[in-house]
Legacy VTK file of the C-alpha trace (Angstrom):
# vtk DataFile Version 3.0
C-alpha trace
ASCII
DATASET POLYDATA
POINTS 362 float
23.276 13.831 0.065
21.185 10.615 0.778
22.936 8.563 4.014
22.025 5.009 4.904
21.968 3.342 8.487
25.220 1.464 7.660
26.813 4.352 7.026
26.911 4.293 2.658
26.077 7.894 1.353
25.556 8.955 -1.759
26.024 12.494 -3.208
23.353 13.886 -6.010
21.109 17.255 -7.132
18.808 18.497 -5.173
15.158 18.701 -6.208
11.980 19.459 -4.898
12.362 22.109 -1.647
15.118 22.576 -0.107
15.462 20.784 3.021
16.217 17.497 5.208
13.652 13.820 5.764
13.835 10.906 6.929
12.005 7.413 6.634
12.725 3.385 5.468
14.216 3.122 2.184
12.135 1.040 -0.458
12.435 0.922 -4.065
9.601 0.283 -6.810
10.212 -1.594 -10.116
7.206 0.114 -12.206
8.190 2.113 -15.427
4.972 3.976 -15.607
2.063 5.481 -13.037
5.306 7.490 -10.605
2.079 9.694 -9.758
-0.375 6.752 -8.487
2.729 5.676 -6.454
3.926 8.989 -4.656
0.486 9.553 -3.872
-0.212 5.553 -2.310
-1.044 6.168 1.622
0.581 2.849 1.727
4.097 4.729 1.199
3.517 7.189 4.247
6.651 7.679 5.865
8.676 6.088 3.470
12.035 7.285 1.180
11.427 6.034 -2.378
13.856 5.056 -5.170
12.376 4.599 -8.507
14.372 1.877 -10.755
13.104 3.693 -13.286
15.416 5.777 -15.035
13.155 8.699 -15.832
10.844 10.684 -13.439
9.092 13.540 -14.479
9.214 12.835 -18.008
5.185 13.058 -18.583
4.260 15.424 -15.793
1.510 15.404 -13.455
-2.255 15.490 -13.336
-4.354 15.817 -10.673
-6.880 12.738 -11.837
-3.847 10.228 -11.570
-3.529 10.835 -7.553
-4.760 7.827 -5.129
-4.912 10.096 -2.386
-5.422 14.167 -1.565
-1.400 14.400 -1.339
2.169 13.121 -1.920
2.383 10.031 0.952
6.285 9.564 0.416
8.575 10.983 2.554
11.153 11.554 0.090
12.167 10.469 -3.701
15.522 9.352 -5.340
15.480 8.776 -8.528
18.364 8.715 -11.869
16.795 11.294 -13.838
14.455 13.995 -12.777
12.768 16.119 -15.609
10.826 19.646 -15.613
10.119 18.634 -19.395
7.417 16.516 -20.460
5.274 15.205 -22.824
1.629 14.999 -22.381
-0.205 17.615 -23.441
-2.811 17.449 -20.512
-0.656 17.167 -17.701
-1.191 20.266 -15.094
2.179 21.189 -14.094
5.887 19.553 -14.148
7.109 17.497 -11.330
9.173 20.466 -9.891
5.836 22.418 -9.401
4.000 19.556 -7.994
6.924 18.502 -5.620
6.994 22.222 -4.489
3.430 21.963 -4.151
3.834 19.169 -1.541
6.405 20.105 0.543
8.760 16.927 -0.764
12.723 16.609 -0.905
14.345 14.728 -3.794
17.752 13.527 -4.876
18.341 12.727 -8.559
21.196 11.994 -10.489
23.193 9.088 -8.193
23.238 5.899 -9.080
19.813 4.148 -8.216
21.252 0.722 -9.631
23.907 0.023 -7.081
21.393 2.033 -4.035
19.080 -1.090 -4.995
21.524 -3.690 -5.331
22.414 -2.266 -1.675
19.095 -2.267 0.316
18.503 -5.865 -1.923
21.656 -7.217 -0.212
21.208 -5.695 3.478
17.852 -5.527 3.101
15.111 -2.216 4.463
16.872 0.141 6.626
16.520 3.865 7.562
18.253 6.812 5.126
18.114 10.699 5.635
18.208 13.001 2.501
19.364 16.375 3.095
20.002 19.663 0.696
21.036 21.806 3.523
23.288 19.487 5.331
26.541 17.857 4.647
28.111 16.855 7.857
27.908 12.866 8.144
27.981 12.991 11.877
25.210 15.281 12.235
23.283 13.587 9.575
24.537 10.141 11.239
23.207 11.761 14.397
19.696 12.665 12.877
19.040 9.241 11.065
19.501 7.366 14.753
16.361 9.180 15.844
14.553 7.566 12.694
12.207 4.806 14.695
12.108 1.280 12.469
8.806 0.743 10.470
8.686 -2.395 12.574
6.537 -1.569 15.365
5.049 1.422 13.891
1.207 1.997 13.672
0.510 4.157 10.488
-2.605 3.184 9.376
-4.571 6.128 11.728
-2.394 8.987 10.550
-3.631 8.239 6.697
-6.790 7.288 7.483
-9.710 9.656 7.022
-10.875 11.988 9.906
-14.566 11.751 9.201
-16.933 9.110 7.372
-18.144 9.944 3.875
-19.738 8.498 1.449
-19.529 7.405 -2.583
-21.648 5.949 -5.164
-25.164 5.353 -5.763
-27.154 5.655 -2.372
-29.970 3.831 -4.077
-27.702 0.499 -4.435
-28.683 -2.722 -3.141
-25.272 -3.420 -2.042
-24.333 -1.089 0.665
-20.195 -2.152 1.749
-18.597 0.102 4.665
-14.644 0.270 4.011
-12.408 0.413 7.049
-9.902 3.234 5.650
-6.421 2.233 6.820
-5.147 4.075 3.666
-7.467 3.549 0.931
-6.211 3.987 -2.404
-8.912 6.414 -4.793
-9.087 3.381 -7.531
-9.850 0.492 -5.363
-12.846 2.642 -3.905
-13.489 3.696 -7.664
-13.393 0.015 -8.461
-16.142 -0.443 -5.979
-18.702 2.042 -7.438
-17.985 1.415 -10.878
-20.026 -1.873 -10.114
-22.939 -0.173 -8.490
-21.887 -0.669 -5.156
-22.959 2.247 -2.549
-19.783 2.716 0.201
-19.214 4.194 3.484
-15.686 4.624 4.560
-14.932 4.928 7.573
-11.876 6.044 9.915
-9.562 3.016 10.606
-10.531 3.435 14.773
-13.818 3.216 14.087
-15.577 0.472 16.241
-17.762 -2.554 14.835
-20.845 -1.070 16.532
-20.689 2.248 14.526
-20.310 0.752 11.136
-22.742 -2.033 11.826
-25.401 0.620 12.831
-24.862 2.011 9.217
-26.479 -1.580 8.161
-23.649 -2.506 5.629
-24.230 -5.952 3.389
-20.271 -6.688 3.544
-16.982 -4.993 4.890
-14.122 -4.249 3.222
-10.008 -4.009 4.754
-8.293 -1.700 2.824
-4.393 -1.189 2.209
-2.339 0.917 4.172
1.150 1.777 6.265
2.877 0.592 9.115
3.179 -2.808 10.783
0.429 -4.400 10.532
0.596 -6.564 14.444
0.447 -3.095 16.087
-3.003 -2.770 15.097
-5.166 -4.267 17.770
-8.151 -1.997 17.227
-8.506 -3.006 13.667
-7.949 -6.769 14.641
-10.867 -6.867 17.422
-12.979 -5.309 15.132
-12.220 -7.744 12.298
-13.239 -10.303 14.808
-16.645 -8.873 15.728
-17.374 -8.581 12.000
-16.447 -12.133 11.595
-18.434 -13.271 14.594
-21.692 -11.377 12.665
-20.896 -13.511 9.777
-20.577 -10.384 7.513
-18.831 -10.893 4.341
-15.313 -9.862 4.382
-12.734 -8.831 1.831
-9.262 -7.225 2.342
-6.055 -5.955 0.459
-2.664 -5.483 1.100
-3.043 -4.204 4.922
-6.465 -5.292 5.191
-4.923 -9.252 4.158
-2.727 -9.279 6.858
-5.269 -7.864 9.394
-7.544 -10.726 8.309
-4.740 -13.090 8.574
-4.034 -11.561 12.336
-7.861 -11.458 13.311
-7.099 -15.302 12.738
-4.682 -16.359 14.763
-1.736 -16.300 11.738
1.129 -13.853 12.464
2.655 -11.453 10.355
6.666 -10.575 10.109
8.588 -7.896 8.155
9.915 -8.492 4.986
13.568 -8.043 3.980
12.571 -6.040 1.018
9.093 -6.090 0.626
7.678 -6.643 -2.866
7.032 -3.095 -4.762
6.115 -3.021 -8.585
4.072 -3.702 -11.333
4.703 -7.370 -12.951
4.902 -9.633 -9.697
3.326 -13.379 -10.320
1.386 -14.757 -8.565
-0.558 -17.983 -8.705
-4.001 -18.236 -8.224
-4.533 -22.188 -6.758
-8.293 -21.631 -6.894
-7.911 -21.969 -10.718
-4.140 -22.983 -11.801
-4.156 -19.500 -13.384
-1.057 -16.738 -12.941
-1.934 -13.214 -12.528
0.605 -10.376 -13.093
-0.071 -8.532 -10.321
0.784 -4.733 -9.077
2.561 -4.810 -5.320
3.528 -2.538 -2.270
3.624 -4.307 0.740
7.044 -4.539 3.187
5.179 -7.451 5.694
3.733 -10.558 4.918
1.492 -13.312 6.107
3.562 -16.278 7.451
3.045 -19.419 5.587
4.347 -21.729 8.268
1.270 -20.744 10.250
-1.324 -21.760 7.801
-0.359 -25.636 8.299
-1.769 -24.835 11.858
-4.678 -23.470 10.425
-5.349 -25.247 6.949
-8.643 -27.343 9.137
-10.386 -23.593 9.176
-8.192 -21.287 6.141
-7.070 -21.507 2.979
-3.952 -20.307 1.012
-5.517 -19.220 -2.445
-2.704 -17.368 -3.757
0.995 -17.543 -3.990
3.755 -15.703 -4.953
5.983 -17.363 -7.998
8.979 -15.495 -7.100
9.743 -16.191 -3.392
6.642 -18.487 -2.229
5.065 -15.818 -0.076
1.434 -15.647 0.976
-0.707 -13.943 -1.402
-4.005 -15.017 -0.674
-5.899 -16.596 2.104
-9.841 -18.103 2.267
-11.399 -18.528 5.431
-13.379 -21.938 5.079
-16.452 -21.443 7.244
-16.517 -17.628 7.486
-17.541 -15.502 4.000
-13.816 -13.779 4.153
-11.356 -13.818 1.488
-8.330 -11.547 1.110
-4.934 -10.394 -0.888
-1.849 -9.305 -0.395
-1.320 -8.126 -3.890
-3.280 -4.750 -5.668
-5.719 -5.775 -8.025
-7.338 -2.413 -8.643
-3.649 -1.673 -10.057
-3.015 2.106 -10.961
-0.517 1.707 -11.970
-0.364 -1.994 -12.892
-2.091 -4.709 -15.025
-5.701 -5.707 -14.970
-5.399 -9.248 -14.480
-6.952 -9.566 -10.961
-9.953 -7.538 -11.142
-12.265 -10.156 -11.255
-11.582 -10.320 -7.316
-13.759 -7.492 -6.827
-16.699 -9.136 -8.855
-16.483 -11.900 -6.464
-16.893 -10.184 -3.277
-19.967 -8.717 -4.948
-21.327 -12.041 -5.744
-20.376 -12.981 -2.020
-22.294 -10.678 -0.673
-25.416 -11.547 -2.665
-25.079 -15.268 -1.763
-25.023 -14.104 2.364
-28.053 -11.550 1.763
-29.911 -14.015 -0.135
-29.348 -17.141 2.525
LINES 1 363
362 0 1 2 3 4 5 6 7 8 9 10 11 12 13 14 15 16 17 18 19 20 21 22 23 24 25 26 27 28 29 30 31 32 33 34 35 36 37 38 39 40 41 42 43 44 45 46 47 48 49 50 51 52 53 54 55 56 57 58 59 60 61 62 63 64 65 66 67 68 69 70 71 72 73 74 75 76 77 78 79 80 81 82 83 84 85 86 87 88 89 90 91 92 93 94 95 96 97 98 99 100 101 102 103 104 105 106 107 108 109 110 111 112 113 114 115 116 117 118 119 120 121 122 123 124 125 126 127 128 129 130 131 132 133 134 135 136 137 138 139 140 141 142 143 144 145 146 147 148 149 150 151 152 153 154 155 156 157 158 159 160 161 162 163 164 165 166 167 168 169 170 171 172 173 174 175 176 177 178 179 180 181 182 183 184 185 186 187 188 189 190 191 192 193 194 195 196 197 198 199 200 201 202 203 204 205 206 207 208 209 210 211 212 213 214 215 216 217 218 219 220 221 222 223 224 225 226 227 228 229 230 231 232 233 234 235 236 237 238 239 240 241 242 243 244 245 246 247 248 249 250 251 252 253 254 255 256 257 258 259 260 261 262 263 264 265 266 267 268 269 270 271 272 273 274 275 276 277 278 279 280 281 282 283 284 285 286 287 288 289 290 291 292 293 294 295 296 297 298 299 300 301 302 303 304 305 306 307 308 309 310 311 312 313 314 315 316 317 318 319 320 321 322 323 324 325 326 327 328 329 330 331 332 333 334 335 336 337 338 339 340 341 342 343 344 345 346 347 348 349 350 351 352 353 354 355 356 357 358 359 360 361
């Protein structure tokens, strides 16, 4: 049984272990990548329905993870499927939900739950294969703190620094892991560039010590105006004149480091084909999304003498991009490493690069 804050339940089959969770209710719009997304650290603590009608249907595969485990707290989904069709998938999505300790309903009707949570927007559900008593379920779901007001970012983040790519580079970038996705550091050292990636706590004076050319804000969960240790750090690296670029969590950090509040969202945008205008260059990028806050636009008018809006969104007019004028700091609120999702806004990653060449060479 799946049971919303308003009191709407749903009755379904039971997959994954056997057992109860709890977390905020968001649904994703992609038809392909289910793997990239259950494994996002941006999902952490979150129940996930899939609009999707099919889950399972191609397996899993260990290479098609963006993190070292499941991050969602929970799936529903139409179909679930133990049978599938790619010949080098590792197991079937039973196995791998077993694996990771995750409880799923399937079979209920994941049209009308979105049409629901689109009309009263993101609220808190419990999902339970051992219990069927409302009230107790109703009692267990009250307990459920809102996502506003939470700090995730820490409980994701890694416990130690590491490092990737070529140590010889002459681009050296340390990453402040609120949640990193595996592809947007991949997308990194594909192009040469030697990271360090540090815990999200970590202070300005550690990483600088490490002698990084540029910093990079990764994505991650939670709200994102709980995070004061990431925005006075953002601050100090601004203040150093360090190149910056961010994504997702990282954008609205940037955007808070600013001055430029952030606010929850009443759905949160979660998919693979959301456009977005680039103003920069009149272009529209298809863009891959999973973000439940957002920069507010009103406060950019208050700020457009020092930062500026670069991107936009073409459904709803939400901030998807922000420049800082005088500062080498740009950021996103959209995914362009993808995975799953279209290429289109790679090129963002090529620009920090050149960024950071301009600063060293000036």
């Amino acid at each position: 049984m799946i049971l919303f804050d308003d009191g709407t339940h749903y009755f379904g089959k039971a997959a994954g272990i056997s057992g109860t969770t709890t977390g905020e209710v968001c649904f994703n719009t992609g038809m392909t990548g289910y793997q990239e997304i259950f494994t996002d650290p941006s999902y952490y603590g979150q129940i996930l329905v899939t609009t999707n009608a099919h889950i399972g249907n191609y397996g899993t595969k260990k290479q098609d993870t963006e993190s070292e485990k499941v991050q969602i707290a929970g799936l529903v989904c139409r179909n679930f499927t133990t049978e599938y069709s790619r010949i080098m998938a590792d197991s079937d999505i039973q196995q791998y939900f077993e694996n990771n300790r995750i409880v799923c309903i399937y079979d209920v009707d994941t049209r009308a739950i979105v049409r629901h949570i689109r009309q009263k927007g993101a609220m808190n559900c419990i999902i339970s294969s051992e219990i069927f008593d409302l009230e107790e379920l109703a009692k267990k779901l009250k307990q459920v703190p809102s996502m506003e007001g939470l700090e995730l970012a820490s409980k994701v983040s890694t416990a130690e620094a590491y490092t990737l790519g070529d140590e010889g580079s002459s681009i050296r970038i340390a990453v402040m892991d609120f949640g990193t996705k595996a592809n947007i550091l991949r997308s990194f050292t594909e192009r040469g560039v030697f990271l360090k990636v540090f815990p999200a706590k970590s202070s300005y004076e550690t990483m600088s010590a490490w002698n990084p050319d540029g910093y990079f804000l990764s994505n991650g969960p939670g709200d994102p105006a709980t995070m004061d240790y990431a925005i006075d750090t953002v601050k100090s690296i601004l203040k150093a004149e360090k190149p910056v670029f961010g994504i997702c969590l990282g954008h609205q950090i940037l955007a808070l480091a600013n001055g430029i509040h952030t606010y929850k969202m009443r759905n949160g945008h979660r998919g693979a084909n959301h456009p977005v205008k680039n103003l920069l260059t009149g272009k529209c990028e298809v863009t891959s999304q999973n973000h439940g806050f957002s920069v507010a636009l009103e406060d950019l008018d208050k700020y457009k003498d020092s930062i500026e809006l670069t991107h936009i969104n073409l459904n709803d007019q939400t901030v998807e991009g922000i420049r800082l004028k005088y500062k080498p700091a740009f950021s996103v609120q959209y995914h362009p490493e993808a995975n799953p999702g279209p290429h289109d806004s790679k090129y963002l990653f090529d620009d920090f690069i050149q960024l950071v060449k301009q600063v060293k060479q000036n």
